[in-house]
mmCIF file of the N, C-alpha and C atoms, coordinates in Angstrom:
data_MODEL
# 
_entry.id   MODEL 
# 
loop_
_atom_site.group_PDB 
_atom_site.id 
_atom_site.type_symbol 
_atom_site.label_atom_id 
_atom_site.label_alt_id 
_atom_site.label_comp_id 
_atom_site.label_asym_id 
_atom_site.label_entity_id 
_atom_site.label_seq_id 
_atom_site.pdbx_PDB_ins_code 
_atom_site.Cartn_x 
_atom_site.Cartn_y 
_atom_site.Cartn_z 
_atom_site.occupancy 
_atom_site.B_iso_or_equiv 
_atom_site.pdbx_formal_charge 
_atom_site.auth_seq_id 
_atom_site.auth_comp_id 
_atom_site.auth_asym_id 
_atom_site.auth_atom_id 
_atom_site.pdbx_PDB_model_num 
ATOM 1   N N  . UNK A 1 1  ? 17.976 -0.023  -14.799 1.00 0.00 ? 1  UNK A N  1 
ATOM 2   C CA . UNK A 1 1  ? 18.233 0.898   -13.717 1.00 0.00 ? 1  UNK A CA 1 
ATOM 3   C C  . UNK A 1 1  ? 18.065 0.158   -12.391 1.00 0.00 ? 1  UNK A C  1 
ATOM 4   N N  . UNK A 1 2  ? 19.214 0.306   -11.423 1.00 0.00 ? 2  UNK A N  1 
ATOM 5   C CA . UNK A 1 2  ? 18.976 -0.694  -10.253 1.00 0.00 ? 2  UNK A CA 1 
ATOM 6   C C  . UNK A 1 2  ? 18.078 0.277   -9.418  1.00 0.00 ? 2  UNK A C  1 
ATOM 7   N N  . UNK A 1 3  ? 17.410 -0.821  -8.645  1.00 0.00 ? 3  UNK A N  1 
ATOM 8   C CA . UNK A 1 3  ? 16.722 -0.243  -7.401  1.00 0.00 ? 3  UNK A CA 1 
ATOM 9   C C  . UNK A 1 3  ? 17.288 0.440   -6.227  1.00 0.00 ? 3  UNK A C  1 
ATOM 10  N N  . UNK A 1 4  ? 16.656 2.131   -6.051  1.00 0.00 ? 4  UNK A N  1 
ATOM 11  C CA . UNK A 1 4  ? 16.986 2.915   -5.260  1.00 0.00 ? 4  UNK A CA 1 
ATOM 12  C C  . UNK A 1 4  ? 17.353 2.161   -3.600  1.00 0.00 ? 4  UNK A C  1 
ATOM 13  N N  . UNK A 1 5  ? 17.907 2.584   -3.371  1.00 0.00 ? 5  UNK A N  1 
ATOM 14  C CA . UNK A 1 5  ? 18.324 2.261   -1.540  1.00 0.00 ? 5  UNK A CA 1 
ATOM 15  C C  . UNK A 1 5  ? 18.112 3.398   -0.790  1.00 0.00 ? 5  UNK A C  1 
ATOM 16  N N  . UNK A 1 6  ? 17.129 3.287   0.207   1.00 0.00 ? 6  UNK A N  1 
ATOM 17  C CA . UNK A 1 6  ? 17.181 3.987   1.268   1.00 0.00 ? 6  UNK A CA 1 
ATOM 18  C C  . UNK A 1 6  ? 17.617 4.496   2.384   1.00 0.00 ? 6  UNK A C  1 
ATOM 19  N N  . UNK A 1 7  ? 18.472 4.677   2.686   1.00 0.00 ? 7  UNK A N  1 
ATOM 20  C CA . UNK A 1 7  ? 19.308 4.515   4.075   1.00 0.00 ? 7  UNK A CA 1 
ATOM 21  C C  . UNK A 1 7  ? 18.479 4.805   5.592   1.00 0.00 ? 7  UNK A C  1 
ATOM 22  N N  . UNK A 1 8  ? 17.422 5.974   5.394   1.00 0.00 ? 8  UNK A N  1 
ATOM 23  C CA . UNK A 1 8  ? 16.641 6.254   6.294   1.00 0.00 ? 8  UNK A CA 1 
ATOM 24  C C  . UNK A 1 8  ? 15.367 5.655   6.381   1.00 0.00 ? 8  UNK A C  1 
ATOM 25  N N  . UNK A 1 9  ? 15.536 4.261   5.415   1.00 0.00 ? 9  UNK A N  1 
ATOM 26  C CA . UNK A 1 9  ? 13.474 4.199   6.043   1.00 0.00 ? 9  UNK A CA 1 
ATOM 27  C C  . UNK A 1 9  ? 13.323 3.646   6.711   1.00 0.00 ? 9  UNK A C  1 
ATOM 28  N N  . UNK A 1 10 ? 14.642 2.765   7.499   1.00 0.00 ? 10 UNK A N  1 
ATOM 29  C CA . UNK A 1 10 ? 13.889 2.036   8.761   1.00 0.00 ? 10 UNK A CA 1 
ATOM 30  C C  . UNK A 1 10 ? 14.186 2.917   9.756   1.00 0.00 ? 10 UNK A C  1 
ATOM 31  N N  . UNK A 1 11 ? 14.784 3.721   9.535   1.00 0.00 ? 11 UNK A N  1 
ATOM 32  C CA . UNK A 1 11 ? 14.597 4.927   10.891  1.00 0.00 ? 11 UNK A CA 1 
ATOM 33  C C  . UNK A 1 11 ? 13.095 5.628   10.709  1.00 0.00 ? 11 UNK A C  1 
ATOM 34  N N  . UNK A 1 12 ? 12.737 6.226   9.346   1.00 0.00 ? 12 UNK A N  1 
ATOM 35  C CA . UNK A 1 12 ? 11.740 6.502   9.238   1.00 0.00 ? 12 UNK A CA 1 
ATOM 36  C C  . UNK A 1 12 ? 10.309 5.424   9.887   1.00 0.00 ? 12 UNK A C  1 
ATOM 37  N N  . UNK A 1 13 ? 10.263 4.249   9.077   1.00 0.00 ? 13 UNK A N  1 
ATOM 38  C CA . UNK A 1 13 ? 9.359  3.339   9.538   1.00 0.00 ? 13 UNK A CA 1 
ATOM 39  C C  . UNK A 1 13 ? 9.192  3.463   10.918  1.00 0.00 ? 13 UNK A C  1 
ATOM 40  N N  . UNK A 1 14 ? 10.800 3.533   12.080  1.00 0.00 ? 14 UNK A N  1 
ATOM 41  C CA . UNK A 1 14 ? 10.796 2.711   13.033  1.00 0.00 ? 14 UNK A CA 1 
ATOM 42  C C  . UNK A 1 14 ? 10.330 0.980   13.464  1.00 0.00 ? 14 UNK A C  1 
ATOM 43  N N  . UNK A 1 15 ? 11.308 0.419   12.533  1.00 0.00 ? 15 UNK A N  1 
ATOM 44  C CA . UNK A 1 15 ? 11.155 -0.993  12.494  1.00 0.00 ? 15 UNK A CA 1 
ATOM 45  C C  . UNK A 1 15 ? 11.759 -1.269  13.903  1.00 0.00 ? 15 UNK A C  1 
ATOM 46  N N  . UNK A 1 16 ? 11.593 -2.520  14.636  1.00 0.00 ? 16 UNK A N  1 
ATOM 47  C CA . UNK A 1 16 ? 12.118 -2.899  15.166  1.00 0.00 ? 16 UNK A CA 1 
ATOM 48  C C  . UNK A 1 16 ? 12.814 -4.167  15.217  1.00 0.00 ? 16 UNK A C  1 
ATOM 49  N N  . UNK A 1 17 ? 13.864 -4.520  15.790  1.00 0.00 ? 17 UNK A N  1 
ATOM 50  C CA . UNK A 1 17 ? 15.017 -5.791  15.518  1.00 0.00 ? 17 UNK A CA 1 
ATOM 51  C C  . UNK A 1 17 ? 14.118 -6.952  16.106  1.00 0.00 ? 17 UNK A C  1 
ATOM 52  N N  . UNK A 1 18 ? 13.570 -7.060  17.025  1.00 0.00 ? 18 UNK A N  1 
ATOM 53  C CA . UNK A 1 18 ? 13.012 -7.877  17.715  1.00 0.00 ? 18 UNK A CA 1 
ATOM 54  C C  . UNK A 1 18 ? 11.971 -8.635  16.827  1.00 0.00 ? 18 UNK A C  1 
ATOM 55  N N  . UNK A 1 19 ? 10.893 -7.775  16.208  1.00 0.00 ? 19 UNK A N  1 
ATOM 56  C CA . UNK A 1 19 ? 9.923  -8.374  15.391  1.00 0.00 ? 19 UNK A CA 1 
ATOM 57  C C  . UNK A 1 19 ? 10.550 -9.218  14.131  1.00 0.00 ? 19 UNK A C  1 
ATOM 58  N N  . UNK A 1 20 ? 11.285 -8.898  13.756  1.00 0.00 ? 20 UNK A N  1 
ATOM 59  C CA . UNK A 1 20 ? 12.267 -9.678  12.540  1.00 0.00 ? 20 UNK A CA 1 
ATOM 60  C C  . UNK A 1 20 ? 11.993 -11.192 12.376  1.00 0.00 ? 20 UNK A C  1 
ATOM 61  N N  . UNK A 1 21 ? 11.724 -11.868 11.441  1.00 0.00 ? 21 UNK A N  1 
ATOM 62  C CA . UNK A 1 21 ? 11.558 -13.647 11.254  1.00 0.00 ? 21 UNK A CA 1 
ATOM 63  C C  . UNK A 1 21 ? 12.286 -13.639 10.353  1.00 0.00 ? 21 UNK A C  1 
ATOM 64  N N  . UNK A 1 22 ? 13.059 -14.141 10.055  1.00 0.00 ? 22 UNK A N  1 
ATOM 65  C CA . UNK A 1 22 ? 13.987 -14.752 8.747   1.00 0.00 ? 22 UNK A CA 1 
ATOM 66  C C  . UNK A 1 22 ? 13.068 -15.157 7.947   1.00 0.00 ? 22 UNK A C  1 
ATOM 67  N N  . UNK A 1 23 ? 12.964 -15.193 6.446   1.00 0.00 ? 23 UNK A N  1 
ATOM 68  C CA . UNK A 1 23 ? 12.048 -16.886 6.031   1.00 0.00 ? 23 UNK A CA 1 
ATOM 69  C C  . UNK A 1 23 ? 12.761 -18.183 6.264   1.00 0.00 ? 23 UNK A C  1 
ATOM 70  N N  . UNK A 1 24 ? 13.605 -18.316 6.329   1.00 0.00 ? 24 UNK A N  1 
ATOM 71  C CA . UNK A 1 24 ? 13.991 -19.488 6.624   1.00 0.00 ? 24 UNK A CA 1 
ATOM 72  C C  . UNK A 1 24 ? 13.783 -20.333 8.317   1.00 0.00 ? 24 UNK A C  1 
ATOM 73  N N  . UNK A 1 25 ? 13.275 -19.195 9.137   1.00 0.00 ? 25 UNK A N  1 
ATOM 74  C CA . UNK A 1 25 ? 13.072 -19.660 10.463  1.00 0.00 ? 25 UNK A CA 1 
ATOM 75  C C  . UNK A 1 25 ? 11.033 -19.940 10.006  1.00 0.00 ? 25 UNK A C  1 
ATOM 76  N N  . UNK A 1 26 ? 10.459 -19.242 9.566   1.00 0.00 ? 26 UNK A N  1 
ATOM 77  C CA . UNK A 1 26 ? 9.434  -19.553 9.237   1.00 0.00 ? 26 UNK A CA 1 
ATOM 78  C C  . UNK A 1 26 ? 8.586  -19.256 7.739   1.00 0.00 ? 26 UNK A C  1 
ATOM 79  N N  . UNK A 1 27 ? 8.217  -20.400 7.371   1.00 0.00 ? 27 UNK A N  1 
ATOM 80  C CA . UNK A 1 27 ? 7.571  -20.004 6.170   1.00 0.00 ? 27 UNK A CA 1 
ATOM 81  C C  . UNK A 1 27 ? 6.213  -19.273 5.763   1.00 0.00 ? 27 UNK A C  1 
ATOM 82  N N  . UNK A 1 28 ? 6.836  -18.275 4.647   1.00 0.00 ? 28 UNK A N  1 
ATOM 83  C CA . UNK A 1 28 ? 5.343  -17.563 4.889   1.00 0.00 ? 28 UNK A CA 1 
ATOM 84  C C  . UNK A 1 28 ? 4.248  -18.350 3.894   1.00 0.00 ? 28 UNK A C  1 
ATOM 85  N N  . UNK A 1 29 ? 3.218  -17.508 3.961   1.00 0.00 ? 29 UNK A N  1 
ATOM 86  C CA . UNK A 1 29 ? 1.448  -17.992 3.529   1.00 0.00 ? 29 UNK A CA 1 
ATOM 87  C C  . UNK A 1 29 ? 1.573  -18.534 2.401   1.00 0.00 ? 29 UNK A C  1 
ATOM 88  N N  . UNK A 1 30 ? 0.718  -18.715 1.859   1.00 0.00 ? 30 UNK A N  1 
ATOM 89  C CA . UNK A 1 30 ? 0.669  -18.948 0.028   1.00 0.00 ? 30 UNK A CA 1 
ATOM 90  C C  . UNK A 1 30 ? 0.093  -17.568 -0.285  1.00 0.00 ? 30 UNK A C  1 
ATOM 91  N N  . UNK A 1 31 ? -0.452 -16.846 0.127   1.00 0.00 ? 31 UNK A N  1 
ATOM 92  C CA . UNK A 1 31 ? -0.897 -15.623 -0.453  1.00 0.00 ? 31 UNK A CA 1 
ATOM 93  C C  . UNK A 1 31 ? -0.070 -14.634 -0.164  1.00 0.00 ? 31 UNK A C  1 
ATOM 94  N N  . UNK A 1 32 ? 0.827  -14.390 1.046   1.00 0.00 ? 32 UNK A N  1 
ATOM 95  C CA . UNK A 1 32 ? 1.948  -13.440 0.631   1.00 0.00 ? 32 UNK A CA 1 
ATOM 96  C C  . UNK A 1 32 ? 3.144  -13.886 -0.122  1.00 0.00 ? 32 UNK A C  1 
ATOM 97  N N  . UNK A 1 33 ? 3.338  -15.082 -0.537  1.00 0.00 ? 33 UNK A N  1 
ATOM 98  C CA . UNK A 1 33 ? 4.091  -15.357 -1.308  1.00 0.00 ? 33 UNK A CA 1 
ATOM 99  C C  . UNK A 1 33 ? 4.038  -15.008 -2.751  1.00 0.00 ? 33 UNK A C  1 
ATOM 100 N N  . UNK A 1 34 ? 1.987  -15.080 -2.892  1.00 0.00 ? 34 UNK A N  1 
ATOM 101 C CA . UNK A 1 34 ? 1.722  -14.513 -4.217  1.00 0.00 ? 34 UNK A CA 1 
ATOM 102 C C  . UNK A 1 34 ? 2.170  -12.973 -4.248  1.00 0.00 ? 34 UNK A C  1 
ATOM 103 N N  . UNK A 1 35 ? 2.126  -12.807 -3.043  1.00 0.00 ? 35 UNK A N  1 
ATOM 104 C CA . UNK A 1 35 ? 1.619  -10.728 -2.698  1.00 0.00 ? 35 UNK A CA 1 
ATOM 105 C C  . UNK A 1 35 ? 3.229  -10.842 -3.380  1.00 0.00 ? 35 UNK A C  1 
ATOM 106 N N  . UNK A 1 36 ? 4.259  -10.995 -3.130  1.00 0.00 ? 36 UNK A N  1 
ATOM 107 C CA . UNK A 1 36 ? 5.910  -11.058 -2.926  1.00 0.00 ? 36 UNK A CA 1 
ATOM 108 C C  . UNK A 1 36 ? 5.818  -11.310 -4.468  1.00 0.00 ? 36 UNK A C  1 
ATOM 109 N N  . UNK A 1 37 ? 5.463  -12.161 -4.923  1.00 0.00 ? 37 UNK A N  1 
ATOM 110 C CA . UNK A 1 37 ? 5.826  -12.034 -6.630  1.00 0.00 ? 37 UNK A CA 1 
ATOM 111 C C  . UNK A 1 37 ? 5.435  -11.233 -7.289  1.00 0.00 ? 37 UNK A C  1 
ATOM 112 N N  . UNK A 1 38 ? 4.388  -11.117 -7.088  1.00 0.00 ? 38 UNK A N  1 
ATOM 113 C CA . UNK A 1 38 ? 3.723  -9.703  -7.924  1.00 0.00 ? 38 UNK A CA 1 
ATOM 114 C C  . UNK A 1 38 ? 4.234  -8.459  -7.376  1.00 0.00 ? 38 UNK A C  1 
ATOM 115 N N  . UNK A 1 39 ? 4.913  -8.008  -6.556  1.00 0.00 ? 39 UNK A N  1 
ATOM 116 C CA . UNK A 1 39 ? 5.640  -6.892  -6.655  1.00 0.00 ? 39 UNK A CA 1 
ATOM 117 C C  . UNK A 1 39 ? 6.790  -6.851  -6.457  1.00 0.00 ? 39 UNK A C  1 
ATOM 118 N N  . UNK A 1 40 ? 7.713  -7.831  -6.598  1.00 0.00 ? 40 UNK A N  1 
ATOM 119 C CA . UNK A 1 40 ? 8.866  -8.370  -7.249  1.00 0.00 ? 40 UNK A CA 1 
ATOM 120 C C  . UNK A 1 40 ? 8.452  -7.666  -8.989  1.00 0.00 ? 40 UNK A C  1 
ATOM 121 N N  . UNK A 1 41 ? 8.056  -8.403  -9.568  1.00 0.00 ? 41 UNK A N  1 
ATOM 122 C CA . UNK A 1 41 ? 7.683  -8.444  -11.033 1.00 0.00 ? 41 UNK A CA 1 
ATOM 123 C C  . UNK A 1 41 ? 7.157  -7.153  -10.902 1.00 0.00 ? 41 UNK A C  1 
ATOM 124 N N  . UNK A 1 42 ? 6.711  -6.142  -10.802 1.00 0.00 ? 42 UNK A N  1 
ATOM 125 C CA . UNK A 1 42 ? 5.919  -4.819  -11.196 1.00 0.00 ? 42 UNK A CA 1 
ATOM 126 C C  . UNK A 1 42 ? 7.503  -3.814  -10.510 1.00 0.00 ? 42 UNK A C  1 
ATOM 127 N N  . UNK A 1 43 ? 8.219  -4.172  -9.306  1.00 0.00 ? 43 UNK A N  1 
ATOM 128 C CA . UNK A 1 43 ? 9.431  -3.450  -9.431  1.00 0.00 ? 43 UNK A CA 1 
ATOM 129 C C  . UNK A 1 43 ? 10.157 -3.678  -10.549 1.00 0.00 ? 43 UNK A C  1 
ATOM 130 N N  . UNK A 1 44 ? 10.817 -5.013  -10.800 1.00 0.00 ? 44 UNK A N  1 
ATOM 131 C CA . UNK A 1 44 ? 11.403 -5.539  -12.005 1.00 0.00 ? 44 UNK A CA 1 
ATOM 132 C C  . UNK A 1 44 ? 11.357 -4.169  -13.250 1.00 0.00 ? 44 UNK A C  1 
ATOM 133 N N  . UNK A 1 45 ? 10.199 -4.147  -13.383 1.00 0.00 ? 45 UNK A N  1 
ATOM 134 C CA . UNK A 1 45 ? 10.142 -3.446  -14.879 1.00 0.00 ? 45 UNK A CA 1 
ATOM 135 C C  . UNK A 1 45 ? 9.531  -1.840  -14.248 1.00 0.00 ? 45 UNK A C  1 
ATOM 136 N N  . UNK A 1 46 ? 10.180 -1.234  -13.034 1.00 0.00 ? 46 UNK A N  1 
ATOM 137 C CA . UNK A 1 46 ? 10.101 -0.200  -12.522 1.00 0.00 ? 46 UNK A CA 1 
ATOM 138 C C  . UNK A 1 46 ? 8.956  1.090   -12.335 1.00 0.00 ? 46 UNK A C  1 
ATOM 139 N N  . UNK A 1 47 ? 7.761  -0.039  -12.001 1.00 0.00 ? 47 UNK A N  1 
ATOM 140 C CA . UNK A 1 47 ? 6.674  -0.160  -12.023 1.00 0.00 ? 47 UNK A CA 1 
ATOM 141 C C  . UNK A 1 47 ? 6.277  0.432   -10.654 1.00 0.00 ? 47 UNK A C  1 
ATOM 142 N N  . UNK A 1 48 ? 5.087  0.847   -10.310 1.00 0.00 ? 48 UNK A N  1 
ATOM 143 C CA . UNK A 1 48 ? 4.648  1.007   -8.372  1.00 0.00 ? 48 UNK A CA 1 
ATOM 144 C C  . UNK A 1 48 ? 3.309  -0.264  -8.318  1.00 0.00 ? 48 UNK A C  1 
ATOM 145 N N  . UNK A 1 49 ? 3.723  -0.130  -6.748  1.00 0.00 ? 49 UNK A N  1 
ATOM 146 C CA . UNK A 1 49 ? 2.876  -1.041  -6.507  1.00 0.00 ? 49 UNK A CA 1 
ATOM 147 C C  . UNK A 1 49 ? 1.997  -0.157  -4.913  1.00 0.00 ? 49 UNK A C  1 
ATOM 148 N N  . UNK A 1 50 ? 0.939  -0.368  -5.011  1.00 0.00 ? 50 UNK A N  1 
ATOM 149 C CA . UNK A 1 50 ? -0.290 -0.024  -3.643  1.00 0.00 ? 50 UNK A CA 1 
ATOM 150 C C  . UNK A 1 50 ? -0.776 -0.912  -3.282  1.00 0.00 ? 50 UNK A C  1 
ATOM 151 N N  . UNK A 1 51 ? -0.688 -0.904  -1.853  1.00 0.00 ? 51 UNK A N  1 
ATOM 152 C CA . UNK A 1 51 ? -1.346 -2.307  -0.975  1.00 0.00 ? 51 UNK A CA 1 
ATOM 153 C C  . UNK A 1 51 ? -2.474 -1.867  -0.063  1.00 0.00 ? 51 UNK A C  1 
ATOM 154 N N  . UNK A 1 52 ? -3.481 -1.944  -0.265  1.00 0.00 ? 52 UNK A N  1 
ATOM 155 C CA . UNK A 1 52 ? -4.201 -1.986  0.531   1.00 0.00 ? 52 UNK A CA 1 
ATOM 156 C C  . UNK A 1 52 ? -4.851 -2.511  1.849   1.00 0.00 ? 52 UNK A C  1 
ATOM 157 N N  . UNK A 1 53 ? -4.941 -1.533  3.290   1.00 0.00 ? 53 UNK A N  1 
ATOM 158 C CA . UNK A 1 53 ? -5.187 -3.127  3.978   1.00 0.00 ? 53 UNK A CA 1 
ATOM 159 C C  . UNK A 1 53 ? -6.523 -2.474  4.576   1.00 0.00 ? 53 UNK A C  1 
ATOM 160 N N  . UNK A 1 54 ? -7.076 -3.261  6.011   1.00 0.00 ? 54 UNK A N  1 
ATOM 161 C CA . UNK A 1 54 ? -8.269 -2.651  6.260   1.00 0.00 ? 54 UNK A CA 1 
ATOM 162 C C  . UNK A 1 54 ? -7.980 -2.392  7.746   1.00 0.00 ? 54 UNK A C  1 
ATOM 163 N N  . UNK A 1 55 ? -6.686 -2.703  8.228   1.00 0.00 ? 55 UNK A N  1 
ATOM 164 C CA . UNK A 1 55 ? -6.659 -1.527  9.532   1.00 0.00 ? 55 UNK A CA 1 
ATOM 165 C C  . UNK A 1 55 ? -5.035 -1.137  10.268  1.00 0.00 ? 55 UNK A C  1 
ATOM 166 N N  . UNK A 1 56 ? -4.849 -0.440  10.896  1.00 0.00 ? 56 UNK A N  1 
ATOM 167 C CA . UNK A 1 56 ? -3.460 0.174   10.689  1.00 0.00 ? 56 UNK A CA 1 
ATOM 168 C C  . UNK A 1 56 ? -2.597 -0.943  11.121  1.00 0.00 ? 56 UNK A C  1 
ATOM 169 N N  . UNK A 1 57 ? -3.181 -1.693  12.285  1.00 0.00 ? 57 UNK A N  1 
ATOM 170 C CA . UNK A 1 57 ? -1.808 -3.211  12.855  1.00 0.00 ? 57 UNK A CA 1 
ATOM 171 C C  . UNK A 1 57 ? -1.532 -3.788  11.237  1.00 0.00 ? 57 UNK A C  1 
ATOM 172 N N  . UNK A 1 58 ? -2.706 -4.033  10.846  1.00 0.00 ? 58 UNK A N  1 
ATOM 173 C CA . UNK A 1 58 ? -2.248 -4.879  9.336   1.00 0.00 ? 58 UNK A CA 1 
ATOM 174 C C  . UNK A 1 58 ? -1.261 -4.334  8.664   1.00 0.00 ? 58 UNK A C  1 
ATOM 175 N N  . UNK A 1 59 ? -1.700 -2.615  8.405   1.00 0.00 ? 59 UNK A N  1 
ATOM 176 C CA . UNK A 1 59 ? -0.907 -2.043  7.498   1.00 0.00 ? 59 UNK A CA 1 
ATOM 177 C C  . UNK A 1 59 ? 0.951  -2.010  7.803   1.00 0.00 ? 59 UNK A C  1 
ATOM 178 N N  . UNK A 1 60 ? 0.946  -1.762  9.774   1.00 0.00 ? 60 UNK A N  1 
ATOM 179 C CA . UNK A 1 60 ? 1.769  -2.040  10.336  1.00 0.00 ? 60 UNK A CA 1 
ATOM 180 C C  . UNK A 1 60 ? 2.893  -3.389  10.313  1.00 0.00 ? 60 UNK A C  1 
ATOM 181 N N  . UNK A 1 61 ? 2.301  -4.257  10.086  1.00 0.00 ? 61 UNK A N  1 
ATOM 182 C CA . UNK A 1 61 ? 2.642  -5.751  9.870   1.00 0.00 ? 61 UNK A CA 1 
ATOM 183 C C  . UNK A 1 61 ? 3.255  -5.904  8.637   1.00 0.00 ? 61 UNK A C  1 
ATOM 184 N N  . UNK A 1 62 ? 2.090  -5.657  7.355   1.00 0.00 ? 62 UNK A N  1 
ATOM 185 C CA . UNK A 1 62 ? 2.725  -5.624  6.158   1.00 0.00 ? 62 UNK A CA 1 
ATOM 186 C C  . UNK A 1 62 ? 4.136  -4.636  6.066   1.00 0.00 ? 62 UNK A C  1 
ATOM 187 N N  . UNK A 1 63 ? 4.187  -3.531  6.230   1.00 0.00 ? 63 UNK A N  1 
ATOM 188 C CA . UNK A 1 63 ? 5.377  -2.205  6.496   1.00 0.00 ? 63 UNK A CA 1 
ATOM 189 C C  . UNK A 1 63 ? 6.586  -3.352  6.818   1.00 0.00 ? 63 UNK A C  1 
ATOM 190 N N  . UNK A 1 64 ? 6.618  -3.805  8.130   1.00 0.00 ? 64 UNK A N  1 
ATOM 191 C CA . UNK A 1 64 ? 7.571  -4.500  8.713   1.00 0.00 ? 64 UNK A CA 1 
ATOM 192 C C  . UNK A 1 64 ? 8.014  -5.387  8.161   1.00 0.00 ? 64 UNK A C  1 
ATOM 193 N N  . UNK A 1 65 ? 7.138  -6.367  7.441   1.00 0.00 ? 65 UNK A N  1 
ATOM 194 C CA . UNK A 1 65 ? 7.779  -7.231  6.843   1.00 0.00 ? 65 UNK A CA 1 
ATOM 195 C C  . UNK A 1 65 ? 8.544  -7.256  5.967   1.00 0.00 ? 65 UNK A C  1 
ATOM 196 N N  . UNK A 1 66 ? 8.128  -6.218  4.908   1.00 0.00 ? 66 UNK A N  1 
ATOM 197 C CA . UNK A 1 66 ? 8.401  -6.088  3.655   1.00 0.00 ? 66 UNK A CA 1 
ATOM 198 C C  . UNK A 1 66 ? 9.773  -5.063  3.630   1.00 0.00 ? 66 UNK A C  1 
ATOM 199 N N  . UNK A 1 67 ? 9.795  -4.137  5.121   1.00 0.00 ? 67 UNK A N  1 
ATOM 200 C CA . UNK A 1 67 ? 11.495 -3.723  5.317   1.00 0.00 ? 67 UNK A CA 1 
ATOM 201 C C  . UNK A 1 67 ? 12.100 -4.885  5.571   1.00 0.00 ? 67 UNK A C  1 
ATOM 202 N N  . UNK A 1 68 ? 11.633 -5.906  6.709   1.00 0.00 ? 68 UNK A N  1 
ATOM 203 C CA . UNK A 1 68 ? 12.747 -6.792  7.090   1.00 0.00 ? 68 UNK A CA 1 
ATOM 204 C C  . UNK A 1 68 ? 13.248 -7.774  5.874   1.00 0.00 ? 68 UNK A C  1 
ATOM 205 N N  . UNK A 1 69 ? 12.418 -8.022  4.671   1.00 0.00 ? 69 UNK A N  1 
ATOM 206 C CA . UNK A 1 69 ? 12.853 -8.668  3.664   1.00 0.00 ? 69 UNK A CA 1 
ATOM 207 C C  . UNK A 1 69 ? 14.179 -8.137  2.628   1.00 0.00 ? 69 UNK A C  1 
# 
């Protein structure tokens, strides 16, 4: 079963264009790279995934990224 598409969540989110990094303009961490496989692999087999963070910019940050990907 392919993965649902949203049409409204970056309206919802309110992402913005500006904050956007390509990966290819910069490389990310070794630990969100781990974060990125492991819920790669837990969507894969149509699975959920919860991220926890410990304050809303973070939670904010993570949100953004993970639309702009």
């Amino acid at each position: 079963m392919p993965l649902r598409k949203y049409a409204n969540l970056k309206d919802y989110l309110q992402v913005s264009n500006e904050s956007r990094v390509t990966s290819k303009e910069k490389k990310n961490p070794a630990f969100l790279e781990h974060l990125l496989k492991k819920l790669d692999s837990h969507i894969a087999v149509q699975g959920k995934c919860l991220i926890l963070t410990l304050t809303k910019k973070s939670s904010e940050e993570v949100t953004n990224f993970l639309v702009s990907k």
